[in-house]
MOPAC internal coordinates of N, CA, C and O (Angstrom, degrees):
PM7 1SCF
backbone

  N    0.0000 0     0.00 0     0.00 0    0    0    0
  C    1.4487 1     0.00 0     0.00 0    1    0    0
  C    1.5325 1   108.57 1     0.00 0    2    1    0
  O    1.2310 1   118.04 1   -46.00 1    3    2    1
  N    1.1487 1   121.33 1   134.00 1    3    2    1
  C    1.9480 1   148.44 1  -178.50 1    5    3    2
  C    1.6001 1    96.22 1   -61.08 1    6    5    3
  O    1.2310 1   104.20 1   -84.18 1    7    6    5
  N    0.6818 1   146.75 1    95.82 1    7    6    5
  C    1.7939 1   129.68 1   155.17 1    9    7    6
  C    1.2960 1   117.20 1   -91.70 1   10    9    7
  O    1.2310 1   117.71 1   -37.90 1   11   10    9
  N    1.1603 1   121.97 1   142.10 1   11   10    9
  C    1.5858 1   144.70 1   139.30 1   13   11   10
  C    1.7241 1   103.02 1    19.00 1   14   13   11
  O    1.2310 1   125.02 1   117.28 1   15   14   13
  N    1.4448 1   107.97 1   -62.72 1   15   14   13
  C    1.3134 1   110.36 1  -159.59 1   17   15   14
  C    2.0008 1   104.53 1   -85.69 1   18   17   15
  O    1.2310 1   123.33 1   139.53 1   19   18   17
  N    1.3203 1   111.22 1   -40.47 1   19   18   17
  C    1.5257 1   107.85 1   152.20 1   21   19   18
  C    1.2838 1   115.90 1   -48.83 1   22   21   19
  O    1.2310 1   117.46 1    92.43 1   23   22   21
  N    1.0370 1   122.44 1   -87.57 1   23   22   21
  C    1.5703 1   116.42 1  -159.39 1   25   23   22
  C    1.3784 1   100.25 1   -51.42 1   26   25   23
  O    1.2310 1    98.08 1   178.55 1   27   26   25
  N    1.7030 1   156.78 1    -1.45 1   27   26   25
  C    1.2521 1   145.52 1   175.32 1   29   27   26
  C    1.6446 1   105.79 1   -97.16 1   30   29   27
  O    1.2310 1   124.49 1   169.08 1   31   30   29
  N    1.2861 1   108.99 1   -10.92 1   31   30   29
  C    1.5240 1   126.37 1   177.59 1   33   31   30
  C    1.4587 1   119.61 1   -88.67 1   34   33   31
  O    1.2310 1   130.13 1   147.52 1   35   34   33
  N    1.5912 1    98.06 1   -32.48 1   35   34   33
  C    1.5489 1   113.78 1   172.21 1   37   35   34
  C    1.7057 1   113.68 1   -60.27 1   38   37   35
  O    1.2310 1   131.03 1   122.74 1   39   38   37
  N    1.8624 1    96.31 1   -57.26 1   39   38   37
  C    1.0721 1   101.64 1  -178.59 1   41   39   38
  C    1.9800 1   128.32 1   -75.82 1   42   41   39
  O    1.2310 1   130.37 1  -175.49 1   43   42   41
  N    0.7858 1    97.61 1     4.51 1   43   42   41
  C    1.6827 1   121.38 1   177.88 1   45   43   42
  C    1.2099 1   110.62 1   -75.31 1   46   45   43
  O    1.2310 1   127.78 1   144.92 1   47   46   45
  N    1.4557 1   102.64 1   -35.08 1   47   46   45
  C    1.3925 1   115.59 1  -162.80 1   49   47   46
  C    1.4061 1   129.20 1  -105.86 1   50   49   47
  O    1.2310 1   131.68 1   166.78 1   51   50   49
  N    1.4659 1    95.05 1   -13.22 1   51   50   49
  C    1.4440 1   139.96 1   170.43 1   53   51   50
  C    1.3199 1   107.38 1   -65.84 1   54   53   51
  O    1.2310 1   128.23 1   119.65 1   55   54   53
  N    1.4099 1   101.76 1   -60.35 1   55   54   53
  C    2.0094 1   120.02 1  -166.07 1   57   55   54
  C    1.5841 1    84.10 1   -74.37 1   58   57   55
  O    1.2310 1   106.82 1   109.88 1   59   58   57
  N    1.3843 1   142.14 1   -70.12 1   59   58   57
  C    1.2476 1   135.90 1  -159.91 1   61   59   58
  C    1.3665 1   122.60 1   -55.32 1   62   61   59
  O    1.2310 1   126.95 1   152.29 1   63   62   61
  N    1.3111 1   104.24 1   -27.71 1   63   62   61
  C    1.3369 1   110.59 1  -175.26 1   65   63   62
  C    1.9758 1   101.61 1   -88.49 1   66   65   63
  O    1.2310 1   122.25 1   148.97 1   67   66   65
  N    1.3261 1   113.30 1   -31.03 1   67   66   65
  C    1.8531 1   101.19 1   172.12 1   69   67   66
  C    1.0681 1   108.39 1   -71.51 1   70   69   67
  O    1.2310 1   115.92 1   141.19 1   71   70   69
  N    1.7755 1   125.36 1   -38.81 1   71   70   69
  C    1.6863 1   117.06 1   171.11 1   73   71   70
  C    1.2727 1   116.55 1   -45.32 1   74   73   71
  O    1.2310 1   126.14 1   130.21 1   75   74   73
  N    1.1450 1   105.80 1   -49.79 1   75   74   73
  C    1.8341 1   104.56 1  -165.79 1   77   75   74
  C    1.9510 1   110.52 1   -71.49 1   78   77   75
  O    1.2310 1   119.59 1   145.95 1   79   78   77
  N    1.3083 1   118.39 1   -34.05 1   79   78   77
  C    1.5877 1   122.17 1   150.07 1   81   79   78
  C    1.5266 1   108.73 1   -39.81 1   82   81   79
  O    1.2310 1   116.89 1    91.67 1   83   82   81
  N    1.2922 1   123.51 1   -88.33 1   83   82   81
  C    1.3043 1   117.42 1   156.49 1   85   83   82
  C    1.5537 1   118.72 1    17.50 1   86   85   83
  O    1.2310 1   135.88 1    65.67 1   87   86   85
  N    1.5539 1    86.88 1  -114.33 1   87   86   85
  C    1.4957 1   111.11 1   167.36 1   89   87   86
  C    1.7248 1   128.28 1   -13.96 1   90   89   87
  O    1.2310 1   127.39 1   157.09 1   91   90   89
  N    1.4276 1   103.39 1   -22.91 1   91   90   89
  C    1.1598 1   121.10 1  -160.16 1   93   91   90
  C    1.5792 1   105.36 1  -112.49 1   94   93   91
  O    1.2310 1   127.72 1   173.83 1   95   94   93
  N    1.5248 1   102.74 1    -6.17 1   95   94   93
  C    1.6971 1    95.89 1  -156.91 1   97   95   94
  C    1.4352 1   146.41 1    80.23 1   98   97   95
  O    1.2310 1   129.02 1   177.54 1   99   98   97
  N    1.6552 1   100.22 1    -2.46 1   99   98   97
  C    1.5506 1   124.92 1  -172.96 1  101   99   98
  C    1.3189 1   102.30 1   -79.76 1  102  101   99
  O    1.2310 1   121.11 1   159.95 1  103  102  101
  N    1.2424 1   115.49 1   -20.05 1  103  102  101
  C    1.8893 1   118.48 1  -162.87 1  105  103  102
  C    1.9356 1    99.25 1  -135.03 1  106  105  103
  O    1.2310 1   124.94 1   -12.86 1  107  106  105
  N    1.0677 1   108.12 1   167.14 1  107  106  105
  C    1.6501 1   117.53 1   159.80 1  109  107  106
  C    1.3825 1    95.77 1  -128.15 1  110  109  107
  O    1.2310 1   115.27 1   -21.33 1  111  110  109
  N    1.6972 1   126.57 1   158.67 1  111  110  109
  C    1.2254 1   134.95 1   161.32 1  113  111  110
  C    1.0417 1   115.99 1   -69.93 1  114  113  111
  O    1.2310 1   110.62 1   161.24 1  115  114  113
  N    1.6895 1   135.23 1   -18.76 1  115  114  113
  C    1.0945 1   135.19 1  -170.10 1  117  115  114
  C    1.3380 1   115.89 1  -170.58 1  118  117  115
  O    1.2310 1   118.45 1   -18.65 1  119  118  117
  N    1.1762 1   120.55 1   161.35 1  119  118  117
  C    2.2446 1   112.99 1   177.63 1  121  119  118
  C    1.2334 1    91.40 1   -60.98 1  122  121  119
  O    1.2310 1    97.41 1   150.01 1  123  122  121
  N    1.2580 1   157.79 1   -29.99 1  123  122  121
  C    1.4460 1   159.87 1  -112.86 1  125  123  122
  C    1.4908 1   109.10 1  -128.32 1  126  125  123
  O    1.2310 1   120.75 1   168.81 1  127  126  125
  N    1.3745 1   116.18 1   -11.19 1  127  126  125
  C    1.1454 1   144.11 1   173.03 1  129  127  126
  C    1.7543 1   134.19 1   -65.65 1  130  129  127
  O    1.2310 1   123.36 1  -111.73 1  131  130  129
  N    1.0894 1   111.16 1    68.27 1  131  130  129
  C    1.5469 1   122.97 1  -157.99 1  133  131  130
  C    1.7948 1   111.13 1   -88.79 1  134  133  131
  O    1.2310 1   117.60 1  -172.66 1  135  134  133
  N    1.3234 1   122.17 1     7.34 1  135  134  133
  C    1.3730 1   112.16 1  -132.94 1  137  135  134
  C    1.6390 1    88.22 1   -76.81 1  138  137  135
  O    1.2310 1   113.58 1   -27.47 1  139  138  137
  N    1.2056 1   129.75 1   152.53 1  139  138  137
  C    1.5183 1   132.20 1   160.22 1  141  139  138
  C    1.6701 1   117.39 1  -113.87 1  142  141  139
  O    1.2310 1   114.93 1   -60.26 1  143  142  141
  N    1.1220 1   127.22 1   119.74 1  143  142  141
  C    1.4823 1   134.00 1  -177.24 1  145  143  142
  C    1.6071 1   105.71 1   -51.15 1  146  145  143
  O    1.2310 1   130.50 1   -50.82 1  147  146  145
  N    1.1976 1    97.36 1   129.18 1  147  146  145
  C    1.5321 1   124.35 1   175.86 1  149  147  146
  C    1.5490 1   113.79 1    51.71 1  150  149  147
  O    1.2310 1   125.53 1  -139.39 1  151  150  149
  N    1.3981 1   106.98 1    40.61 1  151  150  149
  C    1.9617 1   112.13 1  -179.87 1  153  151  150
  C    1.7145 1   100.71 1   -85.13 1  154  153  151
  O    1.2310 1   122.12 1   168.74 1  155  154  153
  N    1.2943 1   113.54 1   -11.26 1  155  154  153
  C    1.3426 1   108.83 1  -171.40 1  157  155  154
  C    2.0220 1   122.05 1  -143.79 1  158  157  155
  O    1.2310 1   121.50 1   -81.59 1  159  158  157
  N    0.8444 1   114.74 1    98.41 1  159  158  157
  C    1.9081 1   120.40 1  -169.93 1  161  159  158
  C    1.2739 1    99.94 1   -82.24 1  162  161  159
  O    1.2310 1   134.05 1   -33.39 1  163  162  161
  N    1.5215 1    90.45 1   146.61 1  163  162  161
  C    1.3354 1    92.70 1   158.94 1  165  163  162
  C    1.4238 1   139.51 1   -65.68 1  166  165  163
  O    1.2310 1   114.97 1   -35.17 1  167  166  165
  N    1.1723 1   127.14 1   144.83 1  167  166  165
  C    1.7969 1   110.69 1  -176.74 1  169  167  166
  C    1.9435 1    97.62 1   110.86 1  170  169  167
  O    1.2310 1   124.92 1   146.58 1  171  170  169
  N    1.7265 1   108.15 1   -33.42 1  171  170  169
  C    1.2664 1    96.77 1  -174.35 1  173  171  170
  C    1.8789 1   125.47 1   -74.16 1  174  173  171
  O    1.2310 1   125.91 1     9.03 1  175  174  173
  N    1.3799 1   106.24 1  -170.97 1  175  174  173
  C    1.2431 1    91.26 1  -171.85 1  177  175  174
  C    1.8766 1    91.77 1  -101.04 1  178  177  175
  O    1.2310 1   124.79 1   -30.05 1  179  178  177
  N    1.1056 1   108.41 1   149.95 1  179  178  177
  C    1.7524 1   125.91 1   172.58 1  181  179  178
  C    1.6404 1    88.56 1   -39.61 1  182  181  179
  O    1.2310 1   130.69 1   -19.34 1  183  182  181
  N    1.4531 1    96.98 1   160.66 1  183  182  181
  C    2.2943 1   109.52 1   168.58 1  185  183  182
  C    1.5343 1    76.47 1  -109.09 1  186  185  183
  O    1.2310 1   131.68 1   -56.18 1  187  186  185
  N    1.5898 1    95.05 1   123.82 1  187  186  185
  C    1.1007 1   129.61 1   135.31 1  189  187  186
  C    1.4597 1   125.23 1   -20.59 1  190  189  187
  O    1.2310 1   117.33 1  -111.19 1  191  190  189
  N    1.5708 1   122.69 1    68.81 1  191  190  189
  C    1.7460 1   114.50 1  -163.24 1  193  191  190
  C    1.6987 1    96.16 1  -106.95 1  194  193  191
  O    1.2310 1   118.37 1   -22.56 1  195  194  193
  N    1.5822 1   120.71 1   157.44 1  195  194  193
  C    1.0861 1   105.56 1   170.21 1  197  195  194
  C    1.6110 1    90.38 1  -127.72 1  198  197  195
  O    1.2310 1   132.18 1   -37.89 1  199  198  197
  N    1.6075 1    94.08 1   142.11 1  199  198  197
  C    1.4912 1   119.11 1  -174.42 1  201  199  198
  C    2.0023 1   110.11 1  -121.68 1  202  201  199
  O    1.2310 1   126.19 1     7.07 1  203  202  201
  N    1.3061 1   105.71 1  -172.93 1  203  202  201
  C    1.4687 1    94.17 1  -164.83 1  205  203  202
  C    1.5559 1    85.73 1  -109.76 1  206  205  203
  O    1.2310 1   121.48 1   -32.33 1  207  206  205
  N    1.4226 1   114.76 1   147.67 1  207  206  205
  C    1.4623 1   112.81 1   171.90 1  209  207  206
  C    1.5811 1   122.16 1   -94.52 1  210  209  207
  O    1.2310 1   107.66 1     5.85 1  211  210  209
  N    1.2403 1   140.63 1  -174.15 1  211  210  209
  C    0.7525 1   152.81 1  -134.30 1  213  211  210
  C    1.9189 1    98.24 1   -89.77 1  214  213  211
  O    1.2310 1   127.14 1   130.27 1  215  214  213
  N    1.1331 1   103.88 1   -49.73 1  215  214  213
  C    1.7512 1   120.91 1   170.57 1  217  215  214
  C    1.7986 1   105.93 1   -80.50 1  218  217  215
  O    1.2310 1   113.22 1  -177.68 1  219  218  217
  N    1.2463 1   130.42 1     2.32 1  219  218  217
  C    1.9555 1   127.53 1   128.10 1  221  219  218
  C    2.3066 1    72.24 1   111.80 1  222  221  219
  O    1.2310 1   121.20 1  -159.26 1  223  222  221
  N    1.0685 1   115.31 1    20.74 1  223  222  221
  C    1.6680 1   115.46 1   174.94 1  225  223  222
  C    1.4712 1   108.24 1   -94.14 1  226  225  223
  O    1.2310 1   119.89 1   -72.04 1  227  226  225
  N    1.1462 1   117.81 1   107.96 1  227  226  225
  C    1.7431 1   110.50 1   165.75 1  229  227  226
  C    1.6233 1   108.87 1   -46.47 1  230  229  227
  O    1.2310 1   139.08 1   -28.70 1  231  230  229
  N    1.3578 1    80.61 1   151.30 1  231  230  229
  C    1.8643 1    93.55 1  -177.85 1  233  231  230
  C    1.5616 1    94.39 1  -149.67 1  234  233  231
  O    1.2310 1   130.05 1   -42.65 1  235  234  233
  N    1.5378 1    98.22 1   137.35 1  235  234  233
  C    1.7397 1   123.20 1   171.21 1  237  235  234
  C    1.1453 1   105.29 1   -80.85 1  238  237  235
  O    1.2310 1   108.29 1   -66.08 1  239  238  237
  N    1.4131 1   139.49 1   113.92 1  239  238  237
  C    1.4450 1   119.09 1  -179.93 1  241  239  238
  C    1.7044 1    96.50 1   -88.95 1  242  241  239
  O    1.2310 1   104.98 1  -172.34 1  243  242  241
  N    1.1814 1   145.38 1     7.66 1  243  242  241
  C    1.5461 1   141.75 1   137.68 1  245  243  242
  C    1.2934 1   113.27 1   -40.54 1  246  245  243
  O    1.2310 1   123.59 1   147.60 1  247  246  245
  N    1.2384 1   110.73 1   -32.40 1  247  246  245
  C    1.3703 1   108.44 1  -164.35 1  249  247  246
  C    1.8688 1   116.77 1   -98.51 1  250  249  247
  O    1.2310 1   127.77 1   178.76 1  251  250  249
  N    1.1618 1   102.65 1    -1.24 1  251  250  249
  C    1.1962 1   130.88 1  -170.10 1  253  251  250
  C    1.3486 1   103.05 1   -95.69 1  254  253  251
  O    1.2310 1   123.08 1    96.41 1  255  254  253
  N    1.2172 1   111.71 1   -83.59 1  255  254  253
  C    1.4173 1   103.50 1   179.76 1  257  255  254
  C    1.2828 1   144.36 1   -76.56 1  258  257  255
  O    1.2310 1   129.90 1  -175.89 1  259  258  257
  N    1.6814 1    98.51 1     4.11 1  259  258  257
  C    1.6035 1   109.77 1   160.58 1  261  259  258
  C    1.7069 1   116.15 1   -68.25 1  262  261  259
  O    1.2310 1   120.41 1   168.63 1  263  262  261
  N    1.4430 1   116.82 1   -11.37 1  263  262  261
  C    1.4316 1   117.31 1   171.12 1  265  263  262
  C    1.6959 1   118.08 1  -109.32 1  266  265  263
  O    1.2310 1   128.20 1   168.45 1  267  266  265
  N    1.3605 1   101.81 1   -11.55 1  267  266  265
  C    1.4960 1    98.77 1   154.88 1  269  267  266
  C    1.8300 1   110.40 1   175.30 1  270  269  267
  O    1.2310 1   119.38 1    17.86 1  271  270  269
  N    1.0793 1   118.79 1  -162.14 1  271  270  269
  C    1.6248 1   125.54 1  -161.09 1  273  271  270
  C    1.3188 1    98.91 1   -75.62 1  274  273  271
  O    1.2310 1   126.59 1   -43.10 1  275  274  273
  N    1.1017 1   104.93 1   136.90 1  275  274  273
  C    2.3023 1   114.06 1   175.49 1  277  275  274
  C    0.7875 1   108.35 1  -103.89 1  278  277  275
  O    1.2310 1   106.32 1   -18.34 1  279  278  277
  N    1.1371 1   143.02 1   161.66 1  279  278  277
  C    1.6964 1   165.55 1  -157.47 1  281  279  278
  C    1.7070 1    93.27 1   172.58 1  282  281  279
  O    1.2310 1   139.55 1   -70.26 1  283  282  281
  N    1.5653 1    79.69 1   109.74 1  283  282  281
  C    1.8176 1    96.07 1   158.69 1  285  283  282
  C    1.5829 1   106.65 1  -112.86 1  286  285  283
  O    1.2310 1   127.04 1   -42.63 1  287  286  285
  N    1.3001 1   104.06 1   137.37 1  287  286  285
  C    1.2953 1   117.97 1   169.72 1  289  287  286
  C    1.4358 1   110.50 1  -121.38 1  290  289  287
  O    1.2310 1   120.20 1   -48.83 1  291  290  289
  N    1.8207 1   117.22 1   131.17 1  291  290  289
  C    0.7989 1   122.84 1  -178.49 1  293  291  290
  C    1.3715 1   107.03 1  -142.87 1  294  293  291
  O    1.2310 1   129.17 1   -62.03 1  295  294  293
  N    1.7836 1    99.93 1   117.97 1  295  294  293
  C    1.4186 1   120.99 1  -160.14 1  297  295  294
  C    1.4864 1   124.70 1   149.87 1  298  297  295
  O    1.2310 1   119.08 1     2.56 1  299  298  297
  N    1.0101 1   119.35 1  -177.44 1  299  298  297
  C    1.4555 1   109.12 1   169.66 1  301  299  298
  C    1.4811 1   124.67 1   -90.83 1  302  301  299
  O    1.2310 1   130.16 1   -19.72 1  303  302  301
  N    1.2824 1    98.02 1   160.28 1  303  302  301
  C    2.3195 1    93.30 1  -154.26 1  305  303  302
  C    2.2013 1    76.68 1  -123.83 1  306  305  303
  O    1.2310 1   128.35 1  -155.45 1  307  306  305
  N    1.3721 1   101.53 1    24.55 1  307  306  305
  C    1.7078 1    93.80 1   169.46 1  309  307  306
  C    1.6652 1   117.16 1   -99.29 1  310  309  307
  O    1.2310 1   120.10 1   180.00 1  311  310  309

């Protein structure tokens, strides 16, 4: 018989074992998934990406924070 406490052991082991693929480079979280090991240190400055804003206008965020401090928020502002 399956109990409660198996199948939460199964799945524990399940999740730990796709993190650690992950972790490793064996897996991506998603097609969307670009990350490259060590392209970015701490201390550096953000790449300059331009994304679409909120009113559908591309925006340089280079261009942004060469006139003052950025704060991106990503999430809901409800």
């Amino acid at each position: 018989m399956i109990t409660a406490g198996m199948t939460l052991a199964a799945a524990a082991l399940g999740a730990g074992t796709y993190m650690f693929a992950v972790r490793q480079g064996w897996l991506r979280y998603n097609k969307y998934d670009r990350r490259e090991e060590g392209s970015i240190r701490v201390g550096d400055y953000a790449p300059s990406l331009a994304l679409v804003g909120y009113d559908g206008v591309p925006v340089k965020l280079g261009r942004l924070w060469a006139e003052r401090p950025l704060v991106l928020v990503f999430g809901s502002c409800t």
